[in-house]
Each structure stands twice: as structure tokens, then as C-alpha cells.
N, C-alpha and C positions, 0 to 999 in steps of 0.2 A: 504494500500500500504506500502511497506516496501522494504529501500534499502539494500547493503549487506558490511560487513568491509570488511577492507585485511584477518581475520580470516575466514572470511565465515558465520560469524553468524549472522542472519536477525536482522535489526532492528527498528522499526516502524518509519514511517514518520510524522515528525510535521502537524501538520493542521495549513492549511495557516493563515499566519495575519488578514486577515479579514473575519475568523469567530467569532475573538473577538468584532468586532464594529457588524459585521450586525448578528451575530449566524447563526444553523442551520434548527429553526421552521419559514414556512409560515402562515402568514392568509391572509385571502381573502377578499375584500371590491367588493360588489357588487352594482352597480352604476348605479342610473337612472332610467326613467322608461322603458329603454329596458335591462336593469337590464347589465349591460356589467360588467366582472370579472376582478379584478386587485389582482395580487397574489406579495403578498412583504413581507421584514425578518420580522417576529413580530418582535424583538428585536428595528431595527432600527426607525421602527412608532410608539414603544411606547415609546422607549427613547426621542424622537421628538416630542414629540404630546400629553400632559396630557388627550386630550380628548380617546385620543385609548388606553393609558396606561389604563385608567378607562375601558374602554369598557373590552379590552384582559387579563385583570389584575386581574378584580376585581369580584364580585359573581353575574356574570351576565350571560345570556346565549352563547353573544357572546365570552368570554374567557372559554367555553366548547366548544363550537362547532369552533372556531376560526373562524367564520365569523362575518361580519356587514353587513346591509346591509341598505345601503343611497339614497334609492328610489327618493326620492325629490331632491338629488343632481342630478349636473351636472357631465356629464360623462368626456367632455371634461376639467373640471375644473380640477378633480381630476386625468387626466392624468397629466396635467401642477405640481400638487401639488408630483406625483409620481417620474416626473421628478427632482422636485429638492432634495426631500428625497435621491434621488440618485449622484444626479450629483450638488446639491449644488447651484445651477442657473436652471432659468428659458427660454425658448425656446422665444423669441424675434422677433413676423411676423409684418407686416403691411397689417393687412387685418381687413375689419370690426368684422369677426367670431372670431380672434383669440382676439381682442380687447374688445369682448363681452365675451367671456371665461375668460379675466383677472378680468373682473369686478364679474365673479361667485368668480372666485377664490379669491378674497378679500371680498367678502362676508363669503366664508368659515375660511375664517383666524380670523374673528372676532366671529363667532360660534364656532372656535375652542379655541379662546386665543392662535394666534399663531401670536404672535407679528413681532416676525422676518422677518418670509415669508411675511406677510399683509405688512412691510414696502418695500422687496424687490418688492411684487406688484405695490404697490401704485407710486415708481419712475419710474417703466415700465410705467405704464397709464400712469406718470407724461410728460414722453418723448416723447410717441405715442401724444398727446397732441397737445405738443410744437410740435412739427414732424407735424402735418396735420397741425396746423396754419401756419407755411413757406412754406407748399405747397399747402394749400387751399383743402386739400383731406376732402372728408363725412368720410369717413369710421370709424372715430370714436367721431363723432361727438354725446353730451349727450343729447339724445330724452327724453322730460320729461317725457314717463310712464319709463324710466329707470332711474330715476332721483327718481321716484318716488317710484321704486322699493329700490332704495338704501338707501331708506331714511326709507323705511319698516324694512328694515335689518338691519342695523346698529345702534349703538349708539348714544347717544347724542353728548359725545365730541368723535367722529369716524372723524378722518384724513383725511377720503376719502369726509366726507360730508363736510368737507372744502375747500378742493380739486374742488368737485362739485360749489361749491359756487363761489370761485374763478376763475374760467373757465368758468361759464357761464356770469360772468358780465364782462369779457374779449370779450365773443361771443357777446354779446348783445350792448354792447358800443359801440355809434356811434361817433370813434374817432375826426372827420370833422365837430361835432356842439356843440356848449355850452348848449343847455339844455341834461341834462344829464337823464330826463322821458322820460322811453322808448317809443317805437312807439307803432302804434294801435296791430300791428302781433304780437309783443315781447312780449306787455304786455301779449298778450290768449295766450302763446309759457307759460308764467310764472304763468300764473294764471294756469293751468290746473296742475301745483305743491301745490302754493300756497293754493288752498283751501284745499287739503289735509293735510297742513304740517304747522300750525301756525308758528313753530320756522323757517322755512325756508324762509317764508315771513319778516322774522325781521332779519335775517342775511343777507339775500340779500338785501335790500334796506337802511341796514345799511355801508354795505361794504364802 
């Protein structure tokens, strides 16, 4: 495209400012096992994301053919992770689904090393949280095989498994009596973590 002076003579038009931050090349991330497509600037998810830099970057097949594709992941996750690549923040429901999507997406934050987004997670959960306790709502209430799931996935020192930790002896404390052993239900609610999770049995009953 090209405008024209008072002389008459054409003269090309700048490319807008943000081809500098996001550029002109797509790659595509293909997500899940219904395999769903998400098409974004290379530039911006490898600037963002050491792990894609690697993948798009480096002598591998996905940076010839500009695809990945993350089967195992969640599709819903990595929409949540597209939206903030873009827009900086994260989309905020109160719904059990969208509450279980956050918990993928900080899963992937810590397969990625992506510190940033895993903390802007981990305060959403934090909130939705707090949020069902004042209102007494399930919907995001942490089920030990998801409990147990996150304890698969993450790290030893992972912020979320302290998070976990600290919420569920919130849940499980029976404000209104001095012995603080749990009940006969709490305790099979905790054992069905514990015998998978030695460390988890020694943080919790250490809290």
C-alpha cells in the first residue's frame, strides 16, 4: 500500500507498530486428543516461552515445518495460555470447568518454566478458592485424585502444592472442636493422597 505527496509521487506505507513485537510468521500448536488448531505470531510465543523458542528455533522438526503438536495437553488450557500471550491476562469464570482448566494451565506453566503466567495462575485459583469458601460453592473444590494428579506434575518446592496443602487443612479443620485428628471420612478423603505421596503426608500433618 502506498500513499501519494503534494508532488504526486507514491510513497510506501510504514508497516504498522506491531509487526515489531508480534512479526509476520504463524505457527500452529495442535492441541489434545481431538487435536484442535491454534494459529499464533511465532515471534510473540517464542519471545514468551523458552520452551517454543526451542521447539520453533532450534534443529528440530517442529521449526521446519512450524508446527507442535501437544496431544497430551489440554485444549482448553492452552486456549486460557493463548489468551494471555495476547491480551496479557487471563479470562476469570466461576465455574467448576473453567476452575479445572486453570489447574491444567499451571501445570503447563511449570513444564514450561513459565514462571510469570504459573504465578498469574496460581492467584486466580488463589481467589476462586477464597471465592467458594464465602459462598460455600463445590465447584472448585480439590478432589484428591486431582490432588493427586498435581502432585504427579509438579515439583517438589511447586507453589501450587502448597497452595494444595494449605486449603485443604482449611477444608478439613473442624473449627468448633479442640482435637485437631481428623475425622473417620477426612482421614480416607487424605489417605487416598497420602499413600501415594510420602512428602504430602509430612506437610500436611505438619502444617
Amino acid at each position: 500500500m502506498a500513499s501519494t505527496t503534494l508532488a504526486g509521487t507514491s510513497v510506501p506505507v510504514k508497516s504498522p507498530a506491531f509487526e515489531a513485537t508480534l512479526g509476520t510468521e504463524f505457527v500452529k500448536l495442535i492441541v489434545g486428543p481431538r487435536r484442535k488448531e491454534f494459529a499464533v505470531h511465532k515471534k510473540l510465543i517464542c519471545d514468551s516461552c523458552d520452551y517454543f523458542r526451542k521447539a520453533f528455533c532450534g534443529p528440530f522438526k517442529e521449526a521446519g515445518e512450524g508446527i507442535i503438536y501437544l496431544i497430551e495437553d489440554s485444549a482448553d488450557a492452552m486456549g486460557l495460555f493463548v489468551e494471555w500471550l495476547y491480551r496479557g491476562k487471563i479470562y476469570s469464570g466461576r465455574t467448576h470447568a473453567h476452575f479445572n482448566t486453570l489447574i491444567k494451565l499451571y501445570l503447563l506453566t511449570e513444564k514450561w518454566c513459565l514462571y510469570e503466567l504459573g504465578n498469574t495462575v496460581i492467584d486466580n485459583i488463589t481467589s476462586l478458592l477464597w471465592f467458594a469458601g464465602d459462598l460455600q460453592f463445590e465447584y472448585c473444590y480439590l478432589h484428591p485424585d486431582v490432588v493427586n494428579h498435581i502432585w504427579n506434575e509438579t515439583g517438589e518446592k511447586s507453589p501450587f502444592r502448597r497452595l494444595c496443602i494449605e486449603q485443604l487443612v482449611w477444608d478439613y479443620w473442624e473449627g468448633d472442636k479442640f482435637n485437631i485428628t481428623p475425622n473417620k471420612d477426612t482421614l480416607s478423603q487424605i489417605w487416598k493422597i497420602c499413600r501415594n505421596h510420602h512428602d504430602f503426608f509430612c506437610e500436611f500433618f505438619a502444617y
